[in-house]
C-alpha positions as CSV (number, residue, x, y, z in Angstrom):
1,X,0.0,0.0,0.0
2,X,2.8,2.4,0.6
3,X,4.4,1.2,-2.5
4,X,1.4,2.6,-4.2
5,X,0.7,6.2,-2.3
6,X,4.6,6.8,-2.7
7,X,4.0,6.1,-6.5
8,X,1.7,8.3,-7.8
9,X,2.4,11.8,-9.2
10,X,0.8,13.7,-6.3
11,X,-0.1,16.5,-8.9
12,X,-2.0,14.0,-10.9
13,X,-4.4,13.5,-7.8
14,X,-4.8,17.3,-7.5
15,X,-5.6,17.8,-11.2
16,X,-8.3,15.0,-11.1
17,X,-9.6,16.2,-7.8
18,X,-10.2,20.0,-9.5
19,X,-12.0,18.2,-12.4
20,X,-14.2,16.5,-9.8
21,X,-14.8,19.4,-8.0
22,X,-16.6,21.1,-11.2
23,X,-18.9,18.4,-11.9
24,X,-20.0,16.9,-8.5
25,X,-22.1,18.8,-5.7
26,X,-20.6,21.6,-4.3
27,X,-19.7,20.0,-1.0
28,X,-18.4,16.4,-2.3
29,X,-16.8,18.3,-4.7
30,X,-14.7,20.3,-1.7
31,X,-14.5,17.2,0.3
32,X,-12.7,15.1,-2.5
33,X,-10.6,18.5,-3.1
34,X,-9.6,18.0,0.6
35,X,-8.5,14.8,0.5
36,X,-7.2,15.2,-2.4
37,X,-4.6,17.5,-0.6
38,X,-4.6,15.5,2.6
39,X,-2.8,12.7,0.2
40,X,0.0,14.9,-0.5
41,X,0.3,15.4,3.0
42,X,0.1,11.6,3.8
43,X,2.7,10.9,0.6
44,X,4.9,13.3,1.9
45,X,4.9,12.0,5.2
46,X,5.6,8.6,3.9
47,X,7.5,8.6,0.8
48,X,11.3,7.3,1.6
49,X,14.1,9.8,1.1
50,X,15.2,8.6,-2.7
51,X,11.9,7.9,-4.2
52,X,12.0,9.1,-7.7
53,X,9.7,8.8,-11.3
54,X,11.9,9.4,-14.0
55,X,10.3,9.8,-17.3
56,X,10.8,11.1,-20.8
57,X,9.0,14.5,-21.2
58,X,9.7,16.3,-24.4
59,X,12.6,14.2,-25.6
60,X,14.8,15.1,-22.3
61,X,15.4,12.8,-19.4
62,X,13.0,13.9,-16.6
63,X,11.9,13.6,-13.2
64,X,8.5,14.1,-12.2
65,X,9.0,12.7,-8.3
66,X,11.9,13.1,-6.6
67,X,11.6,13.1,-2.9
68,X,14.7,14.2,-0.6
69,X,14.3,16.0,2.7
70,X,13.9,19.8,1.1
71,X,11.0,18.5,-1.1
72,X,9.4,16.1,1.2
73,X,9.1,19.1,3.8
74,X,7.4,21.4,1.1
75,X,5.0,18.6,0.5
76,X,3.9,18.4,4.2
77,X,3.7,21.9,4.7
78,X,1.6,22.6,1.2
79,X,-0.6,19.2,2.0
80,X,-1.6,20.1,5.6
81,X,-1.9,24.0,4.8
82,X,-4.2,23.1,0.9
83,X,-6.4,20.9,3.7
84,X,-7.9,23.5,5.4
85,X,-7.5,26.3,2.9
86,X,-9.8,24.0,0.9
87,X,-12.0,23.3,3.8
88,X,-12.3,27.4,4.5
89,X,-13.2,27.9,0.7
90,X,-15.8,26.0,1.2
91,X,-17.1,28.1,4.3
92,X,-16.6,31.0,2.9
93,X,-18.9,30.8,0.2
94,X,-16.1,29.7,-2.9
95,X,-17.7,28.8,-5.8
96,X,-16.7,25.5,-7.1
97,X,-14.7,27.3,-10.5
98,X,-12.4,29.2,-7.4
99,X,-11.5,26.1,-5.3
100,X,-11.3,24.3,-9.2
101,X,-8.2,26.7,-10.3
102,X,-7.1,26.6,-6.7
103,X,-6.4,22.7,-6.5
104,X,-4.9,23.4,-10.0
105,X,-2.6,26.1,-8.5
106,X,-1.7,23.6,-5.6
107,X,-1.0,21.0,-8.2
108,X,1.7,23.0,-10.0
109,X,3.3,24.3,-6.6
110,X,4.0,20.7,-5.7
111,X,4.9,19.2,-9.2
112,X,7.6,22.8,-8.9
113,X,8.7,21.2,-5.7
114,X,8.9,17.3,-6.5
115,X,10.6,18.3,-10.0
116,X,14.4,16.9,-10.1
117,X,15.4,18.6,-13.2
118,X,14.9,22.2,-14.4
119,X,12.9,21.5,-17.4
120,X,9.9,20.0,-15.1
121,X,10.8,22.8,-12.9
122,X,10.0,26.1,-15.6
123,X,6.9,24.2,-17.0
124,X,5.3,23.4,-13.4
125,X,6.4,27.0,-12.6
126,X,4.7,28.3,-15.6
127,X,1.6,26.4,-15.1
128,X,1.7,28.0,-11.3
129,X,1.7,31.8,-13.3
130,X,-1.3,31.1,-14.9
131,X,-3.1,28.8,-12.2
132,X,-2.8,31.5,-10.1
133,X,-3.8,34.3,-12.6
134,X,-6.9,32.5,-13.1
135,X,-7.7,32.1,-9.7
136,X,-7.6,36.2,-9.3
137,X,-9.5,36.5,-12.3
138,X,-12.2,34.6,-11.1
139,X,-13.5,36.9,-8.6
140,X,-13.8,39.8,-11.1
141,X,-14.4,43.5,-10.5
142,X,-11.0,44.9,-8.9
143,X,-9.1,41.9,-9.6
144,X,-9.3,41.7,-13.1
145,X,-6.7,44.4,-13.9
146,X,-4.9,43.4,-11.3
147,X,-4.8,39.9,-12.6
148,X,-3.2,41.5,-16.0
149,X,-0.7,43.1,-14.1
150,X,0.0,40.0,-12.2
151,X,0.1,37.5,-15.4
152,X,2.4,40.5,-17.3
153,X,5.1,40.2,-14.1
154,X,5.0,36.3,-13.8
155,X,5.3,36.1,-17.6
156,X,8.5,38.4,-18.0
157,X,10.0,36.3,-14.8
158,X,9.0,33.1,-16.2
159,X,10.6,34.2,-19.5
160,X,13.5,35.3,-17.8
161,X,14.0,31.8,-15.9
162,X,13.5,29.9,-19.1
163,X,16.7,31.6,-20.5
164,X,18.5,30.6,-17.6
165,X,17.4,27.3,-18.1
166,X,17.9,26.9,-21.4
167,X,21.6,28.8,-20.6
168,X,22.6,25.6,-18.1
169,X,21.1,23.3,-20.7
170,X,23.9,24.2,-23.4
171,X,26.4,24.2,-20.5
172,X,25.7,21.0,-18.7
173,X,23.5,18.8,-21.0
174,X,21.4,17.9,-19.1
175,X,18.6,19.0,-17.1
176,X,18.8,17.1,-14.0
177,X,19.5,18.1,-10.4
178,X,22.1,15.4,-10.4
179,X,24.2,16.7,-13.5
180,X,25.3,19.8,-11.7
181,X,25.4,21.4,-7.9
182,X,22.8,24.0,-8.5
183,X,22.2,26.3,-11.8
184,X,25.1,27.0,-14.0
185,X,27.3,30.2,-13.1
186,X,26.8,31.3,-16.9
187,X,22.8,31.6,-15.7
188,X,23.1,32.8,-12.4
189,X,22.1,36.2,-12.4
190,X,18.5,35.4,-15.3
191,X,17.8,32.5,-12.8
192,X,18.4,35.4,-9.5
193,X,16.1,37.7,-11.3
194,X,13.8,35.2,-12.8
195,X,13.3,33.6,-9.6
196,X,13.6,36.8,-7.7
197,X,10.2,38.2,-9.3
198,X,8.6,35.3,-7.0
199,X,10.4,36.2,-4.5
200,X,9.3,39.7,-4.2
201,X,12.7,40.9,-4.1
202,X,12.9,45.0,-3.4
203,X,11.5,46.5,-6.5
204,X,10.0,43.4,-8.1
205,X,7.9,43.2,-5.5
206,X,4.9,45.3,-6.1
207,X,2.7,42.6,-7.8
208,X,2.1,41.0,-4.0
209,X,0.6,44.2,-2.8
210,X,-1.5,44.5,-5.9
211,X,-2.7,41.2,-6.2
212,X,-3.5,39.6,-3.2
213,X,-5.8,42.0,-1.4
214,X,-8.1,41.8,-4.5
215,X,-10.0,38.2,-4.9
216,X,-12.0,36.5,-2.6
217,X,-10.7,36.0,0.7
218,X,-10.3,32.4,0.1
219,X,-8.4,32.6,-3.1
220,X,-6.2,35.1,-1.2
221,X,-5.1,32.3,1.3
222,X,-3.7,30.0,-1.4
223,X,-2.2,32.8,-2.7
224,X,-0.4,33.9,0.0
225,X,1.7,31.4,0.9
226,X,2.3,29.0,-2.8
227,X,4.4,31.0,-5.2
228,X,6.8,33.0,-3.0
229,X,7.8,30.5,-0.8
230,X,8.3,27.7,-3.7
231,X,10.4,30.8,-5.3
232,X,12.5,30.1,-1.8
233,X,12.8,26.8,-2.5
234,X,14.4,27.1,-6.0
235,X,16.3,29.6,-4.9
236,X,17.9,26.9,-2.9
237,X,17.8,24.6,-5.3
238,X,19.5,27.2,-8.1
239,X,22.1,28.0,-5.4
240,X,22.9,25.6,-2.6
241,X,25.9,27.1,-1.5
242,X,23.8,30.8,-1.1
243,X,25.9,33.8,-1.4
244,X,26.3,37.2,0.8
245,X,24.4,38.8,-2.1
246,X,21.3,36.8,-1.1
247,X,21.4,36.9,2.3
248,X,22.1,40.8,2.5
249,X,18.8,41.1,-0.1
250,X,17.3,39.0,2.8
251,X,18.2,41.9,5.2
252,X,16.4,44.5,3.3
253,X,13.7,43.0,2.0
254,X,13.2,42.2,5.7
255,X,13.6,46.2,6.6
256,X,11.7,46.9,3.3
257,X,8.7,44.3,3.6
258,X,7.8,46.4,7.5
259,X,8.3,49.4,6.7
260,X,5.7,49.8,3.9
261,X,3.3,47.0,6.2
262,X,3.5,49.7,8.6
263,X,1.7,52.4,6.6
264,X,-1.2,50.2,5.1
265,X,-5.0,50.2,6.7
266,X,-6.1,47.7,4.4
267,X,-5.8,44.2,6.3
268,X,-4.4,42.1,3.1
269,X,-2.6,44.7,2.0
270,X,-0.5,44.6,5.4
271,X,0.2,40.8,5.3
272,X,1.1,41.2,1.7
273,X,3.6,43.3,2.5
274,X,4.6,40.7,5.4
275,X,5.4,37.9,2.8
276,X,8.0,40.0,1.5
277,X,9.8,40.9,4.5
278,X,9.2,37.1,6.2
279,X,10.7,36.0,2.7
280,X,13.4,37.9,3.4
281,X,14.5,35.8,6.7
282,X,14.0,32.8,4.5
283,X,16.4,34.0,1.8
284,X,18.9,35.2,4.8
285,X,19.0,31.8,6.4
286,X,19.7,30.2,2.7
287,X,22.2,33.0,1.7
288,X,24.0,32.3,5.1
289,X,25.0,28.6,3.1
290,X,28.2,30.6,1.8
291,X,29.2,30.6,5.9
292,X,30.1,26.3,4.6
293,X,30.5,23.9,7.0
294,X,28.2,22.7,9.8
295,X,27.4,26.8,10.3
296,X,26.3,26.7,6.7
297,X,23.6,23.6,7.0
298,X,22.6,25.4,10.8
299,X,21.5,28.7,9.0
300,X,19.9,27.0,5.7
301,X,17.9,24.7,8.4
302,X,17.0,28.0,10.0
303,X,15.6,29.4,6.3
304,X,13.6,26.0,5.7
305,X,12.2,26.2,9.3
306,X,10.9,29.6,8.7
307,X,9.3,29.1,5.6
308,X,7.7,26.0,6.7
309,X,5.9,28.5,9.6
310,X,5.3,30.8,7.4
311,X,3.3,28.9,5.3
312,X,1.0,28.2,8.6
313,X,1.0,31.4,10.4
314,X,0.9,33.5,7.2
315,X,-1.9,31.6,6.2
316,X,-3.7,31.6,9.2
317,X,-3.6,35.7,9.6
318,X,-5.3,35.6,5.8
319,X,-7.9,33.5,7.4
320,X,-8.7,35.3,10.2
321,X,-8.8,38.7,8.3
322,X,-10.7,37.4,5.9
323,X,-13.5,36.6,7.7
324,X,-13.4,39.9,9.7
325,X,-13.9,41.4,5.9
326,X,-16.1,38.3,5.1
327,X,-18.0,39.6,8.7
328,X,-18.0,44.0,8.3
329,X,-17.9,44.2,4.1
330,X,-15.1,46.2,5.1
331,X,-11.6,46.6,3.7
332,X,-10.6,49.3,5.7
333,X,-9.2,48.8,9.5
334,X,-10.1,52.5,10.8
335,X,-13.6,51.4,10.0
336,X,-13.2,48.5,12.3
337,X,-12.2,48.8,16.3
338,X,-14.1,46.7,19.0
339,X,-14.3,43.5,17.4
340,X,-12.8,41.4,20.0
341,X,-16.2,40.9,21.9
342,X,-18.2,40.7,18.7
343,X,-15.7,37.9,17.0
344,X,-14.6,36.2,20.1
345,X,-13.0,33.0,18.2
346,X,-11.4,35.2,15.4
347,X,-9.6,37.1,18.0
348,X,-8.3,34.3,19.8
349,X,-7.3,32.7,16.8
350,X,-5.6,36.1,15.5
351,X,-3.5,36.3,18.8
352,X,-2.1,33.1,18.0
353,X,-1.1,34.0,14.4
354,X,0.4,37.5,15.5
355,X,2.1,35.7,18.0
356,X,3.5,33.2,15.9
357,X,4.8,36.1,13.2
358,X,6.1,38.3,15.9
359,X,8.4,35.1,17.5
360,X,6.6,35.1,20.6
361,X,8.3,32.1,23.0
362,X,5.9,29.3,22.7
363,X,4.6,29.7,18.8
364,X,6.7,28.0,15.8
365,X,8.1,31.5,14.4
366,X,10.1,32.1,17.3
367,X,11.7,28.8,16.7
368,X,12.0,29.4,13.2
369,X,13.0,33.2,13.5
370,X,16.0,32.4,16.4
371,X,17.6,29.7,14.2
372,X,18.3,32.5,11.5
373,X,19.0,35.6,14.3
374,X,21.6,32.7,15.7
375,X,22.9,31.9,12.1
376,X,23.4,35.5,11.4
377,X,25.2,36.1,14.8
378,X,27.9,33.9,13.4
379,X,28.8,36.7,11.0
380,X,29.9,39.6,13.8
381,X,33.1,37.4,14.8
382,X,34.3,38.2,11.3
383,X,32.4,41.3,10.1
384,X,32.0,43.8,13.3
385,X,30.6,46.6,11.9
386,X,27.7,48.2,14.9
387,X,28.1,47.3,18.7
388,X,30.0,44.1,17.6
389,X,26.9,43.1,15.1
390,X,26.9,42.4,11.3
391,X,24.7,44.8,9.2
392,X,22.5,41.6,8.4
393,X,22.1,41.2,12.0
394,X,20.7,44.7,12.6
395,X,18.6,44.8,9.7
396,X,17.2,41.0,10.3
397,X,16.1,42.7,14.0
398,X,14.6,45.8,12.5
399,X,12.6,43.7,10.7
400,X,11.7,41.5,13.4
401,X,10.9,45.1,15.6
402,X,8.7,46.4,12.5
403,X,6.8,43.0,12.9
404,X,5.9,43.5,16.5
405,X,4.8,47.3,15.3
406,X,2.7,45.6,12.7
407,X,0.6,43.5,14.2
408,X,-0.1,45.1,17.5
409,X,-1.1,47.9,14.7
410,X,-3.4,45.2,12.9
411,X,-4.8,44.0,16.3
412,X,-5.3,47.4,17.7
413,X,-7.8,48.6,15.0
414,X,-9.4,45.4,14.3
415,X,-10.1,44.1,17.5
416,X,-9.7,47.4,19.9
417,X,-9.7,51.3,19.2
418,X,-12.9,52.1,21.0
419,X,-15.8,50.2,20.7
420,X,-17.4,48.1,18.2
421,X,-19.7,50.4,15.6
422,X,-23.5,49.7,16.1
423,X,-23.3,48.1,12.8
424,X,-21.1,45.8,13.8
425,X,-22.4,44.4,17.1
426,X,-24.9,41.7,15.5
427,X,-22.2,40.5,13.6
428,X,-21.4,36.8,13.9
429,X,-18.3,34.8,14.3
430,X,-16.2,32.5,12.4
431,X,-18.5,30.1,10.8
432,X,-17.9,26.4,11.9
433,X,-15.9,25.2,9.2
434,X,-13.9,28.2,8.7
435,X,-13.4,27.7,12.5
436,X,-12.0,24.1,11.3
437,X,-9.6,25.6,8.8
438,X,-8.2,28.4,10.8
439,X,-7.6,26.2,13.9
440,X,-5.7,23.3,11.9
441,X,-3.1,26.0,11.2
442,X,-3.0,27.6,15.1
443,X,-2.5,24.2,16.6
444,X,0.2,23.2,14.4
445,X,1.7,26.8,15.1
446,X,1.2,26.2,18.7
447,X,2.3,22.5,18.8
448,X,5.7,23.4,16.5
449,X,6.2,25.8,18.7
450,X,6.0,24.1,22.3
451,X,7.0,20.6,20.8
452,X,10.1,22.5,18.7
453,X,12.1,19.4,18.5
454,X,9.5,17.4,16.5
455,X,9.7,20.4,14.3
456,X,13.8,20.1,14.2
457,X,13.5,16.5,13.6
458,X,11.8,17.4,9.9
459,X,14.3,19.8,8.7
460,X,17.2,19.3,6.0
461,X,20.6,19.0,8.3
462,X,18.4,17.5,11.1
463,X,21.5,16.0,12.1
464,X,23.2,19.6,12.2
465,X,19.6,20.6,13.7
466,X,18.5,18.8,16.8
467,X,21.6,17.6,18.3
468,X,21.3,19.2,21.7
469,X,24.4,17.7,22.9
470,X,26.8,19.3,20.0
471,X,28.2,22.8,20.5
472,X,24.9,24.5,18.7
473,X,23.1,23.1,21.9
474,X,22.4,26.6,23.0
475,X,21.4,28.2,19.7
476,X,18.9,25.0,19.4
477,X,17.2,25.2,22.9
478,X,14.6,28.2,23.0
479,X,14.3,28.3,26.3
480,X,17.9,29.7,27.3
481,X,17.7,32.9,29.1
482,X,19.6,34.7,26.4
483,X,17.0,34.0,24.0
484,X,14.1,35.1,26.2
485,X,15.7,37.9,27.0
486,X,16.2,39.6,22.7
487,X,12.2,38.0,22.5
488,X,11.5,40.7,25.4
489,X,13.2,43.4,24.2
490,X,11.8,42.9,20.8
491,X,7.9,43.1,22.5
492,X,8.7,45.8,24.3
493,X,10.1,47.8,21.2
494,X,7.2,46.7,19.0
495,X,4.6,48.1,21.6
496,X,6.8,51.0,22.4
497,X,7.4,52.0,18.7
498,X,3.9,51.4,17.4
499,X,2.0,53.6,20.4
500,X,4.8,56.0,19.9
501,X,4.9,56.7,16.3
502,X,1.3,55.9,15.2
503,X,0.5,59.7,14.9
504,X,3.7,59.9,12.6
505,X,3.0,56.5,10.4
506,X,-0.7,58.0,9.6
507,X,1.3,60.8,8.4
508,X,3.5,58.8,6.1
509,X,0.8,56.6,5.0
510,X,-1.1,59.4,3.5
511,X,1.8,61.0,1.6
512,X,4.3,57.8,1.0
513,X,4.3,55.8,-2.1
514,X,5.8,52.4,-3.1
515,X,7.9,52.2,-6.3
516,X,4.6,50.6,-7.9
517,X,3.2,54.6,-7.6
518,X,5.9,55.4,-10.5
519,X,6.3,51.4,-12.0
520,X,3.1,51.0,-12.9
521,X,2.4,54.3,-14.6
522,X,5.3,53.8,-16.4
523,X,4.6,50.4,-17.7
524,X,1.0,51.4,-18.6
525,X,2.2,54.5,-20.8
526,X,5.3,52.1,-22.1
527,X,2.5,50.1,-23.0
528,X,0.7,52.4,-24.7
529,X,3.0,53.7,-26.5
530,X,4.9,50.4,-27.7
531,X,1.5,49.9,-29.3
532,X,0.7,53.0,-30.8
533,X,4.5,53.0,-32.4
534,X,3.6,49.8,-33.9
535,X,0.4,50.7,-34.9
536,X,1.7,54.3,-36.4
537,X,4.8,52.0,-38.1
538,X,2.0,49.7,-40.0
539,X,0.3,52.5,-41.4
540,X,3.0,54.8,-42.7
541,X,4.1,51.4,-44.3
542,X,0.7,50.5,-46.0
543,X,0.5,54.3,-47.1
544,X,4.0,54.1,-48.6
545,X,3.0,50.7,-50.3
546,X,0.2,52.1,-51.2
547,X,1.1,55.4,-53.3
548,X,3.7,53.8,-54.6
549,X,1.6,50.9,-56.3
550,X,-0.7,53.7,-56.9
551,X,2.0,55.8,-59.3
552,X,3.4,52.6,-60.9
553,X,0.2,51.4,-61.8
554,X,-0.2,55.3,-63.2
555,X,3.0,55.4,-64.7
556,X,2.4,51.8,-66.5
557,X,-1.7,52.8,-67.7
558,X,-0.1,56.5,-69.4
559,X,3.9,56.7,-69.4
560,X,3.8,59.7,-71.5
561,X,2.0,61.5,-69.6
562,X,4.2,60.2,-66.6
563,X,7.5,61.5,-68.5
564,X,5.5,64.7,-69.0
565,X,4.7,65.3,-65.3
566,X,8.5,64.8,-64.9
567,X,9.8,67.2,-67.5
568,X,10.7,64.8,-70.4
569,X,9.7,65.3,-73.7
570,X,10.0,62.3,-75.4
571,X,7.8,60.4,-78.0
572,X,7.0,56.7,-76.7
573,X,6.8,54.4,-79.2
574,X,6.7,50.4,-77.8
575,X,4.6,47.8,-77.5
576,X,2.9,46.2,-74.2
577,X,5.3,43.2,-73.5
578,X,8.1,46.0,-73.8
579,X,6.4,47.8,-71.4
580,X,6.0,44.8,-69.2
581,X,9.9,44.2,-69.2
582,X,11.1,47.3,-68.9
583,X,8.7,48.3,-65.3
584,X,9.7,44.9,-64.1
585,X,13.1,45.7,-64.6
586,X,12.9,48.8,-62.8
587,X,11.3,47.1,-59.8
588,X,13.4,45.0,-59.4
589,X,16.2,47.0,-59.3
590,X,14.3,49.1,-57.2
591,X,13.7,46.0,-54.4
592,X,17.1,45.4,-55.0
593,X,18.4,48.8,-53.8
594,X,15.9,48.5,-51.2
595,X,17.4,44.9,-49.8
596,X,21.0,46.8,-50.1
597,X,19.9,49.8,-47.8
């Protein structure tokens, strides 16, 4: 029976299941979709370290299944998380068409992540860019244009990744994993950019904030967590060995991600910007692989470890929003305030998803979130550069400061400031199965958190990672007093920070812009104008064509009055066929001196 689950293409499953889902009843259609993604989870948690499908796919040796401890630990994580996104979709109202293109999206995250070989990698992460641009679509209105936006970004980057690809191709020869350590140096820096645009990296980030606030609230928590954090895990697989390049990046998308969180009132807007600077840790940890040695596997453990919470805490905060907006009709967190005795559950279940982003002691992302802060210390005993710290250092805690700030921001208008509008009063809670969903993802944040070592023991390196009696015992144990301590003075800067610059971060969130104020303008009007040039270019041809068939066609009907017009007085005396020869002639020197220019 294992033999079997551990067989099957788990993408084939998922594309079957989002068939189903269209033409059975709405809820055996979401139930089949839910176990559908439960069986990637079980695979995942099943499938021996080796197990591979290789295949023929377009002539090239492929592999359609390869399971190692990076890709098995994406297909938990994306199994248990699809579970109850699917079951919360189906709460809150998703038509079948939504959760349809949203199993299809899951299916292409984890054929990206099971792929061992490039060429299964860029057509599974092609099929993710349109999955995903479908499921935006689907909700319309708002999204729409959006969607274009989104499909025009993840088409250049996808572009861009495909020449990278196709670079390693003519360098290696093969596509496989196992033909060369990572991508090719000739194709580093299309596969850092190409990848990159998934990542959100600073200034190729501004589809995440456009995008994801826009569909329904339950296509928004698929989309929150698939495509940047499988960018993170090709990242890795495109450079194994990291690079200070990457992990610095890390640092300020980190500083980056909080600081433009910090000035948004819309809810999804916020966490959107959060994926960015929580991808940032991710790529610092992985980027901290250049450190080598047992250091090197420590901080990339750290990166997987936080990207496996993400997926779960970032998640769960899209849940819990989204059924605050599901609740009020309201985008808009000034509008909100109070909520906490209205929405009860949501609350509860928000505190433990701010908790876990914030790396309170006790939730998963502290676990996570220490692993990397400890990697990065590492750094000051060669690079002192402030109060005996690395710049990555002080950057990775900004961040982690601007998160506190965040979500005591996100908190304080939802669920306090004042109390709850009349409007708002009746409201109900969480409905029962969206209750389901959300609380899958808090327990597993709580559990990963208080149990941390079962969450060591499914890391890559777990040998590096929960060995408690080698000299990383102290980084590895939460509960030392030093790493108490930073978690308290990180609370007490967030709280600090937010109640004392709130006046001042209303200010800036009125009058400042993210590059996407002067990007997407630009690309609009390049638009525009790419098309109108080409437009313009197709008509002054056909008009040039067009006279100048016009005047042969005079000059061959009435030549003498053609030689007349040009001031030649000359008596014509031939016949037709001359005629005939002598105009061809003359056109075709004419192209001839045309193919010369």
């Amino acid at each position: 029976m294992n033999g079997l689950v551990t067989a099957v293409p788990p993408f084939l499953v998922l594309a079957v299941a989002a068939a189903l889902v269209l033409a059975l009843p709405r809820a055996v259609g979401h139930a089949l979709g839910a176990a559908a993604t439960a069986f990637v989870f079980v695979q995942a948690w099943l499938a021996p370290d080796g197990t591979h499908l290789a295949t023929e796919f377009l002539g090239f040796s492929v592999v359609f299944l390869n399971v190692d401890p990076f890709s098995a630990m994406m297909g938990l994580v994306i199994g248990f998380l699809a579970t109850a996104a699917v079951i919360y979709a189906y709460a809150s109202d998703a038509p079948r068409w939504l959760t349809s293109f949203a199993l299809l999206y899951v299916a292409s995250t984890v054929g990206t992540v099971y792929a061992g070989d490039w060429l299964s990698v860029i057509f599974f992460w092609e099929l993710m860019a349109v999955t995903s641009t479908l499921l935006v679509w689907q909700y319309g209105g708002e999204a729409v244009r959006a969607g274009y936006r989104y499909a025009i970004v993840h088409g250049i980057g996808g572009t861009i990744l495909l020449g990278a690809v196709v670079v390693h191709f003519v360098e290696v020869g093969s596509f496989l994993f196992t033909a060369e350590t990572g991508i090719h140096a000739t194709a580093a820096v299309l596969a850092a950019i190409g990848i990159g645009i998934n990542c959100g990296f600073i200034f190729l980030h501004t589809w995440i904030p456009d995008t994801y606030p826009r569909p329904h609230i339950a296509a928004s928590v698929f989309l929150s967590v698939f495509t940047t954090k499988t960018a993170v895990y090709v990242m890795y697989r495109a450079f194994p060995e990291g690079g200070w390049w990457l992990a610095y990046l890390g640092g300020f998308m980190a500083v980056y991600g909080v600081f433009f969180a910090l000035l948004q009132y819309d809810p999804r807007r916020l966490l959107s910007y959060h994926i960015q600077a929580q991808v940032g840790y991710m790529l610092a940890g992985i980027g901290l692989a250049t450190l080598g040695g047992e250091w090197g596997q420590f901080a990339v453990a750290g990166g997987f470890a936080h990207l496996f919470n993400n997926v779960l805490y970032k998640s769960l905060l899209f849940m819990v929003c989204g059924v605050v907006i599901y609740r009020t009709g309201s985008n808009y967190i000034k509008e909100m305030g109070g909520l906490w005795t209205v929405m009860p559950v949501a609350f509860l279940i928000y505190l433990v998803g701010a908790a876990s982003i914030t790396a309170v002691p006790g939730f998963n992302g502290y676990v996570s979130k220490g692993l990397v802060l400890d990697a990065t210390e590492q750094i000051s005993g060669n690079y002192p550069l402030l109060f005996g710290y690395d710049l990555l250092w002080w950057l990775l805690m900004i961040g982690a400061v601007g998160t506190f700030m965040s979500f005591i921001k996100l908190g304080y208008y939802i669920f306090f400031h004042g109390e709850a509008k009349p409007e708002h009063r009746g409201l109900a809670d969480a409905k029962p199965l969206q209750t389901v969903g959300m609380s899958m993802a808090a327990v597993a944040c709580v559990v990963l958190g208080v149990v941390y070592t079962a969450q060591l023991d499914l890391l890559p390196f777990a040998d590096v990672a929960n060995d408690l009696s080698n000299p990383y015992s102290y980084y590895l144990d939460p509960l030392q007093f030093g790493h108490i301590e930073k978690a308290a003075v990180l609370m007490t800067a967030g709280f600090v920070g937010f109640f004392s610059l709130k006046r001042p971060l209303g200010w800036l969130a009125h009058h400042m812009r993210d590059v996407d104020a002067v990007l997407h303008p630009a690309a609009f009007y390049a638009g525009r104008g790419a098309v109108w040039g080409v437009t313009e270019l197709w008509a002054a041809v056909d008009r040039l064509t067009m006279r100048t068939a016009g005047a042969t066609m005079r000059t061959a009907m009435n030549p003498r009055a053609a030689l007349a017009e040009a001031g030649i007085d000359a008596e014509i005396r031939t016949g037709i066929g001359r005629s005939v020869l002598i105009l061809t002639l003359a056109a075709a020197v004419a192209l001839f001196a045309l193919l010369l220019g």
